[in-house]
N, C-alpha and C positions, 0 to 999 in steps of 0.2 A: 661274357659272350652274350650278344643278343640274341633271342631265338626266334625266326621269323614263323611260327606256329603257335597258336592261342590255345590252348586246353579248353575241351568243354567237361563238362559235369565234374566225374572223379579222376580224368585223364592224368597222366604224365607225361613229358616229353623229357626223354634220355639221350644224351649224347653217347653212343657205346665205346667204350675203353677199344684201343687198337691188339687186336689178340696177337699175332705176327708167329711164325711155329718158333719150336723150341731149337734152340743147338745146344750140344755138348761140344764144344773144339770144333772142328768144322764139319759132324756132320749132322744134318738139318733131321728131328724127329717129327714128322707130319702127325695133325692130330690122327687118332686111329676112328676116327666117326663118333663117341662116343656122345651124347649130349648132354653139355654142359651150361650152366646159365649163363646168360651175359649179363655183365658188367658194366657197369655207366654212371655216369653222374648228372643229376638232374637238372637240367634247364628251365624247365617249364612246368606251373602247376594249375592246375582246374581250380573255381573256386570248391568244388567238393558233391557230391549226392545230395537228391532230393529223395526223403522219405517218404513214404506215402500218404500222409497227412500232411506232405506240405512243410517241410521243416528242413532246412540246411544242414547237413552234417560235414563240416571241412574235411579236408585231407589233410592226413597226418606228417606225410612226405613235404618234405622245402626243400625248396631249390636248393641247390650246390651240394647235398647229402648224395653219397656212393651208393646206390642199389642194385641187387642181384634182380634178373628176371628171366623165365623161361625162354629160352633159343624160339620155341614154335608157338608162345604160349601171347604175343603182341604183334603190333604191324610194325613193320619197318617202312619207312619210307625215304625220297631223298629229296630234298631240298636244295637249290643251287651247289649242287656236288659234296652236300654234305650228309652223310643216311642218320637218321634220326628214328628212334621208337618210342611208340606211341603206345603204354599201358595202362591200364586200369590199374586204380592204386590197390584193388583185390587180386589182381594178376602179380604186383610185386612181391615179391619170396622174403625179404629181406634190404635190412639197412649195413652197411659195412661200416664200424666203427675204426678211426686211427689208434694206431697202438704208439701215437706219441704221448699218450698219458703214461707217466710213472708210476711205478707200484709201488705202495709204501708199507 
């Protein structure tokens, strides 16, 4: 997917996972408020921070990798009816690894 958003410095642009409520059989459990992070997989990466002398330090985040991020803690924005968030790679909580590796 192309992402019509450029990162500057250490940004990220996440596309968020679709949350949609819970059912058990047919009756529908609404979240109860409680805040939880969201979920997304990356589209887009900054080339990284400038440190104060002047030095590039990349981001450690690549594209297509699943990350958690705080609900209140990045922008959202929307782009051609698509909502997109926008974090600092110091604002992401976490990478989500697949559990299609085998245990041996």
């Amino acid at each position: 997917m192309e992402c019509l958003i450029s990162p500057l410095g250490d940004r990220v642009i996440i596309l968020p996972n679709d949350e949609g409520e819970q059912m058990y059989g047919n009756i529908v459990v609404p979240d109860m408020g409680q805040e939880k992070p969201e979920i997304g997989k990356v589209v887009a990466v900054g080339p990284g921070r400038i440190t104060p002398d002047g030095s590039l330090v990349p981001n450690q985040i690549k594209v297509g990798q699943t990350v958690l991020v705080p609900k209140f803690g990045a922008q959202k924005v929307t782009v051609e009816n698509e909502t997109y968030i926008i974090a600092s790679e110091n604002d992401v909580l976490g990478t989500l690894n697949s559990k299609d590796k085998t245990n041996e």
